[in-house]
N, C-alpha and C positions, 0 to 999 in steps of 0.2 A: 433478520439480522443484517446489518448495511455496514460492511467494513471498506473500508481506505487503506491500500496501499501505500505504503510510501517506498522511496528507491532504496532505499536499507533494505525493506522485504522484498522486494521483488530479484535484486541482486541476489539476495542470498538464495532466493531461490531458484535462479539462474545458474549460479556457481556448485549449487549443489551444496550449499555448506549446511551444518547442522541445524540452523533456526530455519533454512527455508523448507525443512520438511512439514513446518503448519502451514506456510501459504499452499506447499501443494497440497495438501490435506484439503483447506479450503475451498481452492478450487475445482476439485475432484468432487467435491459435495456440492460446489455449486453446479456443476455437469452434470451430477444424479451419484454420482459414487454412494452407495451407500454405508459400506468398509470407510472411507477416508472419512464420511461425517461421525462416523463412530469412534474415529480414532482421536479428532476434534474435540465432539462431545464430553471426553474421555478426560481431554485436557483444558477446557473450557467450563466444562459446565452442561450436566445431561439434558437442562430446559433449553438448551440454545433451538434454535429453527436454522433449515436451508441457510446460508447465507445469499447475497446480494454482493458483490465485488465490484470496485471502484476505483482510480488510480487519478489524478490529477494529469491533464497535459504535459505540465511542467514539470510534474516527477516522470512525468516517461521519458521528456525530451532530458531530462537531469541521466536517467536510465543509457537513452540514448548516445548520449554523449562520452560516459563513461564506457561503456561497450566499445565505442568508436574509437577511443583512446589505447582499449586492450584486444579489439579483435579488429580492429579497421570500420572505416564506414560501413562497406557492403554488407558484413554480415549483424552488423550493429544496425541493421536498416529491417534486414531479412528477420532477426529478434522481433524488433519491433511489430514488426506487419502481422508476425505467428500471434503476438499479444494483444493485440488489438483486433483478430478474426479468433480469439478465445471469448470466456466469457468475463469477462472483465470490462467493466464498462467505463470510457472515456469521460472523466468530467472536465469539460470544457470553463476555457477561463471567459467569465464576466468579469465587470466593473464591480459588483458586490464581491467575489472572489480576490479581484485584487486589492482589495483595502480591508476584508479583514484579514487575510494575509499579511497584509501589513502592517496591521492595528497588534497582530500576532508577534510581529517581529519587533514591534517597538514592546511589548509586554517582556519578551524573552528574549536573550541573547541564542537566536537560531539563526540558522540561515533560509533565505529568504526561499526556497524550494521546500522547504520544513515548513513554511508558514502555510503553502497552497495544501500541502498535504494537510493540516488541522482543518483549514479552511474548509477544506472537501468534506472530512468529517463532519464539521459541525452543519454544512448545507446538508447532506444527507441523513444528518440524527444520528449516526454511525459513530463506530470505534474508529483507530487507529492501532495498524499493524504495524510493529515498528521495534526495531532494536537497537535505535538510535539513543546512541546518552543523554545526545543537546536536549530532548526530549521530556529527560525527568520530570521537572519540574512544573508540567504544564497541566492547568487540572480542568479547562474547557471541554475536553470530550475522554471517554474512556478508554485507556489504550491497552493494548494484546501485548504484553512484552513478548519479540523472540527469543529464545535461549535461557527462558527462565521454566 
């Protein structure tokens, strides 16, 4: 199973709010948790597998910056570096990445950090994690709503 992050999930999982208790679920299962993929499974679907976790550049530097805004650079820096030596694995922006990205954004009234995060899903076959509204309407990859 190949999911994508986006910075809706990842903050919420950051903040500690209600919906980020499936990303940690997640990635407690992707680490070997075997209690947090149970508790997944539980709310997903019992055929799910392991997952695979994935976050776009740009929704991290999107993460980034937001962090930086409410807790200062430094420790908006010190987040970043703990998530990126997790297992959450960095997809990097190519030139495919950025146009259909963009191809995404001209389809849907999103914003253009929303576009990298589908983009990501559909390079990787993957879902999207997300509890983003702008997001409804989008039927390119399958998405995990938080808080549902």
């Amino acid at each position: 199973m190949q999911v994508v992050l986006d910075s809706w999930a990842i903050l919420a999982w950051l903040q500690g709010e209600p919906g980020g208790a499936l990303v940690r679920d997640l990635l407690g299962w992707a680490e070997g948790d075997a209690a947090a993929g149970g508790r997944v499974r539980k709310r997903l679907g019992e055929e799910l597998k392991r997952p695979k976790i994935y976050v776009s550049v740009i929704n991290l530097g999107e993460v980034f910056y937001i962090l930086g805004r409410r807790v200062g650079e430094r420790k908006a820096r010190e987040t970043i570096e703990e998530i990126k030596a997790g297992v959450i694995e960095i997809v990097p922006v190519s030139e495919e990445l950025v146009f259909e990205a963009a191809s995404l954004k001209i389809k849907y009234p999103i914003a253009y950090a929303d576009g990298f995060a589908l983009a990501s899903a559909i390079a990787k076959g993957g879902m999207l994690l997300t509890g983003d509204p702008e997001l409804k309407e989008v039927k390119e990859v399958p998405i995990i709503w938080i808080g549902e």
